[in-house]
C-alpha positions as CSV (number, residue, x, y, z in Angstrom):
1,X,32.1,-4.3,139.7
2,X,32.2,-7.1,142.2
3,X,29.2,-9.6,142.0
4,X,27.7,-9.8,145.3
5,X,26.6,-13.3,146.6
6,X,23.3,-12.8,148.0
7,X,22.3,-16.9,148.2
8,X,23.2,-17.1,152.4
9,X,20.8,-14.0,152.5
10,X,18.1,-14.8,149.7
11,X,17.8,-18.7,151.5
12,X,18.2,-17.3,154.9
13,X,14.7,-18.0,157.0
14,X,15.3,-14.5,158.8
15,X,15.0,-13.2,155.1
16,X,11.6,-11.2,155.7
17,X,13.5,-9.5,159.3
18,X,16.4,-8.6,157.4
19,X,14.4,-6.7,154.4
20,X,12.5,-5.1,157.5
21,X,15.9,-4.1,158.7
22,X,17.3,-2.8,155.9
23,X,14.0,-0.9,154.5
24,X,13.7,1.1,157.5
25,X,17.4,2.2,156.9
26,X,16.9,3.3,153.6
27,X,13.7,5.3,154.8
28,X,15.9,7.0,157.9
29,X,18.3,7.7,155.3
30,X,16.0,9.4,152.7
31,X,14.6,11.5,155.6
32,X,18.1,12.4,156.6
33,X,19.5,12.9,152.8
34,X,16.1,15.4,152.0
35,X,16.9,17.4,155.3
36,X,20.5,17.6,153.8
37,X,19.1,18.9,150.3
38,X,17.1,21.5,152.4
39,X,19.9,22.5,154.9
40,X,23.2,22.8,152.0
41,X,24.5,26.0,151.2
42,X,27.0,26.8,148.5
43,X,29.1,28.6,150.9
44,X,30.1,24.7,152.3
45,X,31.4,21.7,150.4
46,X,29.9,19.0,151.9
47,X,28.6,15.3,150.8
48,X,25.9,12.9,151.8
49,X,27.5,9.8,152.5
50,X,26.4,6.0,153.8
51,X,23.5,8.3,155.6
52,X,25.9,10.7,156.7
53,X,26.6,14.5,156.1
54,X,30.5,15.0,155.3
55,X,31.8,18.4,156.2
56,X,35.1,19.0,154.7
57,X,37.9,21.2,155.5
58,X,39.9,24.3,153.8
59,X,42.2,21.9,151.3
60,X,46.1,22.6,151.5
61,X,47.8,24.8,148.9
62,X,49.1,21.6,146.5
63,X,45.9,20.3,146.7
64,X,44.2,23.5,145.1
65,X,47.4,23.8,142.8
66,X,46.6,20.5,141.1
67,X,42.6,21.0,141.1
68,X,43.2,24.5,139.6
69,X,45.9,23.5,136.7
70,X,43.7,20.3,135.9
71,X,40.3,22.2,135.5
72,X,41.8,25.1,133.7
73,X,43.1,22.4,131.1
74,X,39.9,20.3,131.0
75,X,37.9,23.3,130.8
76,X,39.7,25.8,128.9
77,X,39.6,22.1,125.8
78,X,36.2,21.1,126.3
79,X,35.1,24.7,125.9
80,X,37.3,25.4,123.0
81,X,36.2,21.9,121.1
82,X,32.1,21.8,122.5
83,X,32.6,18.8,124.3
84,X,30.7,19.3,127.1
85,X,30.8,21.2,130.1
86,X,33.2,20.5,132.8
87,X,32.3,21.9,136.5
88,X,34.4,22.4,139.8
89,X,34.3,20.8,143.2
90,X,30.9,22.7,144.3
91,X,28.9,20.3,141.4
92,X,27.0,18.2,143.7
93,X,26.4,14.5,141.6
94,X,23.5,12.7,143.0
95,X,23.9,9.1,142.9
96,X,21.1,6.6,143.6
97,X,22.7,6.1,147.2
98,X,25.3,9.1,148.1
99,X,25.8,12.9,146.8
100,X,29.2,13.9,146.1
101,X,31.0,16.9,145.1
102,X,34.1,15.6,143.3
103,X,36.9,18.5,142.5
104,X,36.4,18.2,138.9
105,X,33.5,16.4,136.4
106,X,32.8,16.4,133.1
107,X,29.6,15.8,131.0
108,X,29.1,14.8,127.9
109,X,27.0,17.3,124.9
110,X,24.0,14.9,125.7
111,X,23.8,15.2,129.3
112,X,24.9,19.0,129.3
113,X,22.1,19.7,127.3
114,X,19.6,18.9,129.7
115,X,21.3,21.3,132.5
116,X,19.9,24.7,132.7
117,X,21.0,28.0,135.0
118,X,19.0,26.6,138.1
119,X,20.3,22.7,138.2
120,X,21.7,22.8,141.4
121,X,21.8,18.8,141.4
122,X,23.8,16.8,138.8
123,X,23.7,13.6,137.0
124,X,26.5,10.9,137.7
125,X,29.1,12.6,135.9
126,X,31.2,10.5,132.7
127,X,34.4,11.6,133.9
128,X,35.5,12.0,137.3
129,X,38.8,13.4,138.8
130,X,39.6,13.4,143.2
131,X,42.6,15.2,144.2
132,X,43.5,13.1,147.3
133,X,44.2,14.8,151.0
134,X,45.1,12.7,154.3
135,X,41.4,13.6,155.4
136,X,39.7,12.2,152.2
137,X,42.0,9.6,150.9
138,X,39.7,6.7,152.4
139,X,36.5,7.4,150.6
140,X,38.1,8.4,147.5
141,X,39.8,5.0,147.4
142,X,36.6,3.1,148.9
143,X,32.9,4.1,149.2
144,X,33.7,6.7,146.1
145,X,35.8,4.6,144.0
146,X,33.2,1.4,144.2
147,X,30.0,4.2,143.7
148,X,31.6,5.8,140.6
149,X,32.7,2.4,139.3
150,X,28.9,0.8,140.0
151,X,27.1,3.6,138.3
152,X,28.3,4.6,135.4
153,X,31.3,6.8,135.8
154,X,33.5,5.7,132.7
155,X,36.9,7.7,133.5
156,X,38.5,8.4,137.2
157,X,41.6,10.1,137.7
158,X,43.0,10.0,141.2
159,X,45.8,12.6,141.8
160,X,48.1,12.7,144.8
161,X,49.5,16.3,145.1
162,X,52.1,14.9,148.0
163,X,55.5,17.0,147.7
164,X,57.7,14.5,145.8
165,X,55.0,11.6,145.2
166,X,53.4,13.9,142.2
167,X,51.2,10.8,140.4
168,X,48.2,10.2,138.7
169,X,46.4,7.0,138.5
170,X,43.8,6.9,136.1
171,X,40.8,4.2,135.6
172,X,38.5,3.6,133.1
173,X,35.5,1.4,133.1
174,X,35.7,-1.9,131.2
175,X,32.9,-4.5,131.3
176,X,31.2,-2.9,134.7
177,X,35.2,-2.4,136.7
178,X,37.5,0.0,136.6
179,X,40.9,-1.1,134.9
180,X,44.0,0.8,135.6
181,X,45.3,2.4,132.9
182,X,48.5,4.5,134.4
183,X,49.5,5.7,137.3
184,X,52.5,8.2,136.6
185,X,54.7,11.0,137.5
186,X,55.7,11.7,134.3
187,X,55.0,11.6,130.5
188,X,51.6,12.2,128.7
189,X,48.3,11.2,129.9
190,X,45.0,11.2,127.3
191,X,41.8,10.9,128.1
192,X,39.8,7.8,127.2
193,X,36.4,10.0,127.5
194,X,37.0,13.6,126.9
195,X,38.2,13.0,122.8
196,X,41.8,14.2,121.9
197,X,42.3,15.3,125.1
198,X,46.4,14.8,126.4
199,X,48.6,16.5,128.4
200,X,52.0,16.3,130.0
201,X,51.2,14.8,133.4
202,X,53.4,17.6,135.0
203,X,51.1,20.7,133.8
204,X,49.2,19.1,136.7
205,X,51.6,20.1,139.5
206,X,53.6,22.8,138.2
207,X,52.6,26.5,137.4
208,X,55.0,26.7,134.6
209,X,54.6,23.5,133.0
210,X,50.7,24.2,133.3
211,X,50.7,27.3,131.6
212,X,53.1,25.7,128.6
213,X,50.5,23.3,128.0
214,X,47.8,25.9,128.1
215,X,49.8,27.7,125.3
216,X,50.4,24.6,123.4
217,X,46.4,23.7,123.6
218,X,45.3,27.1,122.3
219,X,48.0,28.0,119.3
């Protein structure tokens, strides 16, 4: 994470009207962000964001392809091994700023065990995965990327389902930043987080290759 220079502001003699500003944004924003918590329904994705509600739209047929292959591999693992528990992109994550629904988490036997059949809002997750779209692309390479990376998120994947650009990119946290680990087409990825978890990076994108790793996984 970057370290923020706060000396211009800290020795600044407008110090006190700046915290004035800035205190009565954060207070507009909780007001705004527990309106959001009343008003949500799960028949919506949306995210609270920089103050903001984010509405988003029905996702394009490679993007669900991807999301779909990836979770049923996460999941389908995870569940066989008791790793954790691994939810979709309707988990809302509460950070200590935004709320987002990413298209896939996982969480570890330690925070899973604290969840029970009412938790409608999550933790920060461990491991994080963002399927990107021309819509969302922006926040899951900015706001989300520096959030996840500030707070705790050890493992990011960032997928790009774009006909003939087929990649993954995955992050994990080191010292406080995310380091890039690989950002491929092809071959194996593993997971630094989930344990023994690897797959061919093409059972991501294709329905065939998907479904031989699936195989492979259970025997």
């Amino acid at each position: 994470m970057t370290t923020l220079n706060l000396d211009p502001i800290l020795h600044s003699p407008r110090l006190p009207d700046i915290a004035a500003v800035l205190n009565e944004r954060l207070r507009d924003e909780a007001t705004r962000r527990e309106r959001f918590y009343e008003e949500m329904s799960d028949a919506q994705k949306v995210e609270f964001i920089d103050g903001e509600v984010v509405m988003h739209s029905p996702a394009r047929n490679r993007h669900l392809t991807a999301k779909l292959n990836l979770t049923r591999l996460i999941s389908t693992f995870v569940d066989q091994h008791g790793l954790g528990v691994v939810r979709d992109e309707k988990c809302l994550c509460v950070f200590p700023r935004n709320d987002y629904e990413p298209d896939i988490v996982f969480f570890g036997p330690e925070t899973a065990s604290r969840f029970h059949s009412n938790t409608m809002k999550f933790p920060v997750p461990d491991f994080a995965v963002e399927v990107l779209s021309e819509t969302t692309e922006h926040r899951d390479r900015g706001v989300k990327f520096e959030d996840y990376e500030a707070h705790g998120v050890q493992e990011y994947w960032i997928i790009d389902p774009t006909e003939g650009r087929e990649t993954v990119e995955q992050y994990v946290l080191e010292d406080g930043s995310f380091q890039l680990r690989l950002k491929s087409g092809s071959g194996e990825i593993a997971s630094q987080v989930i344990p023994n978890f690897r797959i061919p990076i093409l059972a991501i994108f294709d329905t065939k290759e998907n479904l031989a790793a699936l195989k492979t996984m259970l025997g």
